[in-house]
N, C-alpha and C positions, 0 to 999 in steps of 0.2 A: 510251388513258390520257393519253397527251402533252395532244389536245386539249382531254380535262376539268380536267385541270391549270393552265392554262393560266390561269381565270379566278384561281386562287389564287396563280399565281405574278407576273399582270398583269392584274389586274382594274383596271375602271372605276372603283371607286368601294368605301373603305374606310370601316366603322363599329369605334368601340370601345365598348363594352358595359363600362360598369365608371370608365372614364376619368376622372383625379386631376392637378390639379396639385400636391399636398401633396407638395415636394422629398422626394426619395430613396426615395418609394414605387415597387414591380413598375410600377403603371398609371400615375403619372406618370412614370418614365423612357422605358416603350415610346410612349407619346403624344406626347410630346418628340421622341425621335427620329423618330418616325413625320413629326411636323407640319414638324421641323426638315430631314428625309433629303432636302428638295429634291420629292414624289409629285407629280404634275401632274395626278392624280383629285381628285374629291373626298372631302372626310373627313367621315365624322358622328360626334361625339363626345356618348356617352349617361351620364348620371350620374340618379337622380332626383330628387335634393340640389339641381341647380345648373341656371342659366340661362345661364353664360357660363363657357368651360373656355378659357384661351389667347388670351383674346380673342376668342375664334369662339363661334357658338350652340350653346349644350347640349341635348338632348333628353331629358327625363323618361324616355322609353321608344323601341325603337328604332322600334317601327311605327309613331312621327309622323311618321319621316322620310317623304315623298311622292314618293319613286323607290325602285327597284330598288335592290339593293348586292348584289354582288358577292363579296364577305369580308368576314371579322366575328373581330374580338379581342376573347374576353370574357374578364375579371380580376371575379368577382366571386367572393365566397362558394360552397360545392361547394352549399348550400342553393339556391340560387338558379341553377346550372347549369342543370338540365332545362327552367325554363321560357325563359332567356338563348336558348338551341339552339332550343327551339319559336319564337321571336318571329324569330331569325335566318332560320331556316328561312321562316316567312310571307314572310319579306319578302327573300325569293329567292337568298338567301345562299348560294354556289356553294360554298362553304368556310368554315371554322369553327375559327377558332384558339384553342386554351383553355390559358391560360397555368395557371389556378387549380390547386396543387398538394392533398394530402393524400385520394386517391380510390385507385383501382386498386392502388396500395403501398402502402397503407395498412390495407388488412384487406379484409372481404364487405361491410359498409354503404359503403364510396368503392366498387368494383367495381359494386354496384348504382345507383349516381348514373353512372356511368361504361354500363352498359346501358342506363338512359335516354336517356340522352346519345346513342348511337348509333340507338335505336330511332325517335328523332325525326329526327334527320339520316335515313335511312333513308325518309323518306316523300319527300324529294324529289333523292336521292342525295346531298343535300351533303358534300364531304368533309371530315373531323375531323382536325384537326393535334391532338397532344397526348392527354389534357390534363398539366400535369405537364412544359409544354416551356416556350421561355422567349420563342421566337418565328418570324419570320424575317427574312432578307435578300435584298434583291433587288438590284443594284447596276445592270440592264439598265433598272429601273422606279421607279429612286432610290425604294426602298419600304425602310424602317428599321424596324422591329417587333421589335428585339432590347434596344433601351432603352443600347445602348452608343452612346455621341454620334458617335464617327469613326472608321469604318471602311474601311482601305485597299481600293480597287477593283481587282480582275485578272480572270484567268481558268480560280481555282479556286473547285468548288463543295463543299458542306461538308453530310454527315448527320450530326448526332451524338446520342446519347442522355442526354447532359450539357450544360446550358446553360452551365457554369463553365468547362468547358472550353473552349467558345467563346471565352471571354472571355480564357483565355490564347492560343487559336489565332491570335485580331486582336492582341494585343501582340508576339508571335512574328514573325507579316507585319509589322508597324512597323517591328519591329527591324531584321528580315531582308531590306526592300523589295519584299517580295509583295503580292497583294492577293485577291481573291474575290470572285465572281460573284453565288454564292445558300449563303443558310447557313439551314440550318433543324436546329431542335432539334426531334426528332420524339417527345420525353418518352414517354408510357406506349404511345402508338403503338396506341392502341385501333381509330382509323379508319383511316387512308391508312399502309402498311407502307413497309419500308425499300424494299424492290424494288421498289413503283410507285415511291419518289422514284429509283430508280436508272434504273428507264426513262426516266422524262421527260428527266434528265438527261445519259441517253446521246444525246438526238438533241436537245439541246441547242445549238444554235450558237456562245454564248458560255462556254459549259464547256468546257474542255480536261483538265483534272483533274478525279476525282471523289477527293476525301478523307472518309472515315468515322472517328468513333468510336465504338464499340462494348461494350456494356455485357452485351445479351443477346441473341441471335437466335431471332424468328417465323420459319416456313415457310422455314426452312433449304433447300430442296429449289426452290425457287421463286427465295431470293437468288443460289445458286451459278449456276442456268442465263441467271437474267438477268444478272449479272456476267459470267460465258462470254461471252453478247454483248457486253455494254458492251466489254471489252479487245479486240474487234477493231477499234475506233478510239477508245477511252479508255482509258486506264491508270486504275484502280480502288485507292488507296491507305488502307489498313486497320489503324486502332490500337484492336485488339481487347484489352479487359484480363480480367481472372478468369481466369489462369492459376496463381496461387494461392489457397488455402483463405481468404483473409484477404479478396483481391480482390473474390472469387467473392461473398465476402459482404457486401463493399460493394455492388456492383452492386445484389443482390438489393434491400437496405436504399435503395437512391437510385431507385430507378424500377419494382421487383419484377421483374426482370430475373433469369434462372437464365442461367447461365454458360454452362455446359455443357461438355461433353469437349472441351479445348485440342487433342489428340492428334488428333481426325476433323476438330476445324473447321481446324487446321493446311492437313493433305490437303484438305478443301473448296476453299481458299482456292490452295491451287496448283494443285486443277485448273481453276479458276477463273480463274486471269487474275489472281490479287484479290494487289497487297502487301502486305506483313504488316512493321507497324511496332512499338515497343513504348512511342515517349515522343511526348508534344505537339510539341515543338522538332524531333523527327526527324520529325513527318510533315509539318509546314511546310517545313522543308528538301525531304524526297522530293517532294513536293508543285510545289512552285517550282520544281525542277530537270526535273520530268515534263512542267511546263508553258510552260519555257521551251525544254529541248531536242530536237533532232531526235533520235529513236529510231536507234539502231543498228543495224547489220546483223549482228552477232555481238558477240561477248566480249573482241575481241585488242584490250586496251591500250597506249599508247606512255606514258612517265613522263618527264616533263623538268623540272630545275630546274638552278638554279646552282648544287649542293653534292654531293657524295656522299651527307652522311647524310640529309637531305630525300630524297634518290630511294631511299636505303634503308630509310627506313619507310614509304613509299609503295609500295616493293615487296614489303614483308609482309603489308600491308597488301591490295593487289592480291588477293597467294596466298589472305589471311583472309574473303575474299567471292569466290573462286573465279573469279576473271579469268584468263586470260593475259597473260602479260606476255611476247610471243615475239623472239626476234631479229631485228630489222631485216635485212629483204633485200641482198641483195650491192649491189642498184643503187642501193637508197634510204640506203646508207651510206654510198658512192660519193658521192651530195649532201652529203650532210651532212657529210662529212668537212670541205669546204674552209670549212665556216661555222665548225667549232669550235675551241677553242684546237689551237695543233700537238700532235700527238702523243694527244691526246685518242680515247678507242673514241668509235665511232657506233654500237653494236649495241643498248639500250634496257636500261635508259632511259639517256635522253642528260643528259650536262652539259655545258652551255654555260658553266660559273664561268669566271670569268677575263676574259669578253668583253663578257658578256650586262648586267652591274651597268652599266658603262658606255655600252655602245652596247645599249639592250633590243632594237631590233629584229632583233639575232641572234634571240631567241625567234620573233619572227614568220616569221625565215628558216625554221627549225626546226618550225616547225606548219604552215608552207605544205607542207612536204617530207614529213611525216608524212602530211598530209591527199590528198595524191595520189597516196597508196599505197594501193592496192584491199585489203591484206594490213591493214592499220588501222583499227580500226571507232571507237575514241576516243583522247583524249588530255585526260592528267591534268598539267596544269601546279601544282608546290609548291613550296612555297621562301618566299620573301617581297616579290614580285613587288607592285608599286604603293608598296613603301618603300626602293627604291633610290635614291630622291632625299634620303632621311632618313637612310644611311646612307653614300654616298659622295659627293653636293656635290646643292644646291639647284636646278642648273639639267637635271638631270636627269629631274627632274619634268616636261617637258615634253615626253620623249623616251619618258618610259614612256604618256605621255596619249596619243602617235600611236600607237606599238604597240596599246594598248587598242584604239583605231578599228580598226587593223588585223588584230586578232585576231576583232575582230568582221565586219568584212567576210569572212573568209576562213571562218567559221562558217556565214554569209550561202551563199556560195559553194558549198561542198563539202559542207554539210549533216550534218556528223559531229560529235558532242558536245565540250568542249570544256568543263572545270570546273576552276578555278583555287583552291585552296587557298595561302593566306598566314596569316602570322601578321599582318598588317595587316587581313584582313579586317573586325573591327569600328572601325578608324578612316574619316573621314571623308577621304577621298584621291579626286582628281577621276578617277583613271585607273583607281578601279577602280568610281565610278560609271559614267562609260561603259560600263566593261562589265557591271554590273547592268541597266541601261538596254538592252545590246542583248540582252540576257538569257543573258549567261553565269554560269550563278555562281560566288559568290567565296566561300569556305566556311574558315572560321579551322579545323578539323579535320580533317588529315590521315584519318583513321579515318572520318570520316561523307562525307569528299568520293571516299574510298574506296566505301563501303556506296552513296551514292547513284549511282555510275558502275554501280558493281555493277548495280544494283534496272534502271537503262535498257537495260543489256546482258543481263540474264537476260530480263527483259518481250518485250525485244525476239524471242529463243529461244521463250519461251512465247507468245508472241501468233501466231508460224509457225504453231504449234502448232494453236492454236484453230482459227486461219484455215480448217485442214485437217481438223481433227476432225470428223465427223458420227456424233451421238448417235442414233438411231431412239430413240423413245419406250421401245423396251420391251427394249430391249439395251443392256449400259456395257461396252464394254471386250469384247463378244463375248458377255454371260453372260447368259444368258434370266432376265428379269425377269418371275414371272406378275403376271396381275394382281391388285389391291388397293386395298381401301377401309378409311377409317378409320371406326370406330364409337363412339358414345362412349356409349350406351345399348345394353341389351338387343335391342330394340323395329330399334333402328337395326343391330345385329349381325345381325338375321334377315333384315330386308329386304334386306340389303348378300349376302349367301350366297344370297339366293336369285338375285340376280342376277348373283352370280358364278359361281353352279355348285359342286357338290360331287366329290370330297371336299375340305375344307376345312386350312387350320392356320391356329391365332390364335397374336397375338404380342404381348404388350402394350407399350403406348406409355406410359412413366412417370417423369420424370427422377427422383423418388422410390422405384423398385423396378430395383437395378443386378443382380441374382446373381436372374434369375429361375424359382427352383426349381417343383418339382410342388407342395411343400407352402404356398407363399407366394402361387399362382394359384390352388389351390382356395378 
């Protein structure tokens, strides 16, 4: 899969089928971005209105063009889809991105444009993005097809079944100084499912993150075992919504998406490997912090600030995502004692108030001492660290900018997470760029800088887990699974028994029939 992927994610050579420069239109923004993203292929831009799209040569149709291409963005009419796909297809188009909405969600006549659609791609495997998506991103192949002009670059990749979302994920990264590798909106998801994009992804090189949103899940059964994989060297972060009656019936209404039971895909998704988030802002946050921190080796957190009550909501906090927060060792209190005010416990969480405002590299004292205790798997620093130049004199500032370097070398070092919570975090302060920059984060939320320590130290428990698990095909958990076919005809019910052997039980398969009585199957 990787390999076929590959022309779609880094092809040679892009055509758009459809392409506008009339400001603020679908096909004039994604052309824009697309011409503007920096692509180093070539572009064919097809209209049969126009001669000249951007300054560059238009094409009536795409089969003028006189090479091969590679990928193909069609924006035209659902009318004019199937024959878009047929001319893409001739002219060897590896991939096929169809932004054009109102097909598949829309009733049985989009569904049947949407068979077409695939029945043509199907003659020379081409794979079908969408249709009903909004585009993609490449950031390894400066390739722009999402029609948004500036998109931060990192090393998360992004599924989602919402292109709006998208659209708040990239202003989330601006905010927050993350960025993203590959972003594709997989809309109605008729061709290419969510688990190929999960495979390709996993043996990805520039992915470190895989982030999803989630509307509705295909071949459930297929995403769980490929996620199992992916979390043996990706963390899998997942904002799955339709957990309400209300939700449930957005989804359906934006993509024809069924929900489905919150309750099994919960259990899916933990045996899974897979995190479970519930807001945009928090899977950017989990997101950014999965792909900048070293994974943990356990749960046992340290909490340090310069105040009592900062370290007492951070240690309710802790208890509310189910960390530890344990006593510091007899020896590593032993250190610490002589860094802290007199008189001051060293047992956790520590306070260093009193010393730490003034001279900040006591904290650095204080996490080097942590970080060389084998009993330590993170540390949560809160308080208001990078505005202690703002609150006790201006030359200060330059003393918390060394500590920054210094807390990032010792992260560098000892490989153990290290997330900084301040009420300064949305200011612009150089100390605590630094440490965004070496990829610590700095999280204004006591409560999410919690949850996301949380999300590395439980991953890190479940990813042992995976590591060690072996499924055999036909046993879970010990429990003989016979075997089983799906049938969706009469015709196909026979053939499917005769090669399973008798005697039989049927079961039916129906998000529409829940209380499957005798009288409702006859």
């Amino acid at each position: 899969m990787k390999r076929s992927l590959e022309k779609v994610f880094n092809p040679g050579s892009i055509a758009v089928i459809g392409a506008s420069e009339v400001p603020g239109k679908a096909a004039e923004r994604r052309t824009r971005s697309l011409i503007q993203g920096g692509y180093k292929g070539n572009i064919y831009l097809v209209n049969p209105k126009r001669d000249k799209l951007f300054g560059m040569k238009a094409y009536h149709s795409i089969t003028e063009v006189d090479k091969e291409i590679d990928l193909v963005m069609i924006i035209v009419a659902p009318r004019f889809l199937a024959s878009a796909v047929a001319d893409s297809v001739k002219m060897g188009a590896k991939g096929i991105i169809i932004i054009t909405a109102g097909l598949g969600e829309t009733g049985e006549e989009g569904k049947k444009i949407e068979a077409e659609i695939l029945s043509e791609a199907a003659k020379t495997g081409a794979y079908v993005i969408g249709p009903n998506c909004s585009g993609i991103f490449n950031a390894s192949a400066d390739i722009n097809m999402l029609g948004i002009p500036t998109i931060n670059k990192g090393s998360i990749s992004v599924l989602t079944q919402s292109g709006n979302v998208i659209d708040s994920l990239t202003h989330f990264a601006t905010i927050k100084g993350c960025g993203f590798n590959k972003m594709i909106n997989v809309g109605n998801a008729v061709g290419v499912q969510l688990h190929e994009y999960i495979t390709y992804l996993k043996d990805d090189p520039d992915t470190k993150v895989i982030a999803t949103y989630l509307e509705g899940i295909k071949g459930g059964h297929e995403l769980v075992r490929v996620a199992r994989d992916a979390a043996k060297t990706k963390p899998i972060i997942a904002l799955k919504v339709g957990k309400s009656s209300a939700g449930a019936r957005a989804a359906a209404s934006h993509t024809g998406s069924l929900a489905g039971d919150d309750i099994i895909l919960d259990a899916a998704f933990r045996q899974a490997g897979i995190v479970r988030v519930s807001n945009a802002d928090e899977l950017v946050d989990m997101a950014a912090v999965f792909s900048n921190c070293p994974i943990p080796k356990g749960n046992r957190l340290v909490i340090m600030s310069e105040g009592g009550g900062d370290n007492s909501i951070a240690a309710d906090n802790a208890e509310k995502y189910e960390m530890q927060v344990p006593i510091l060792s007899e020896e590593t209190q032993e250190k610490m004692i002589p860094i802290l005010l007199a008189g001051m416990p060293a047992h956790n969480p520590i306070d260093y108030g009193g010393t730490a405002e003034e001279n900040p590299d006591v904290i650095t004292q204080c996490v080097k001492t942590c970080m060389e205790d084998d009993q330590v798997d993170g540390i949560l620093i809160t308080g208001f660290f990078g505005g202690f130049f703002d609150i006790i004199a201006p030359h200060i500032a330059a003393l918390e900018e060394q500590t920054a370097k210094d807390l990032a070398d010792l992260v560098k070092k000892y490989k153990k997470p290290l997330i900084v919570n301040t009420s300064y975090a949305r200011d612009s302060i150089k100390s605590l760029d630094i440490l965004k920059e070496a990829g610590i984060p700095v999280i204004e939320s006591s409560d999410r800088a919690a949850q996301c320590m949380s999300a590395l130290m439980h991953f890190a428990v479940n990813q042992k887990k995976i590591k060690e698990m072996h499924i055999p095909e036909e046993k879970v958990y010990g429990v003989f699974l016979p075997a089983a076919e799906l049938a969706k005809t009469p015709v196909e019910a026979v053939e499917a028994a005769d090669r399973l052997g008798y005697p039989l039980a049927m079961k039916v398969v129906s998000p529409d029939i829940t209380n499957r009585t005798r009288e409702e199957l006859s």
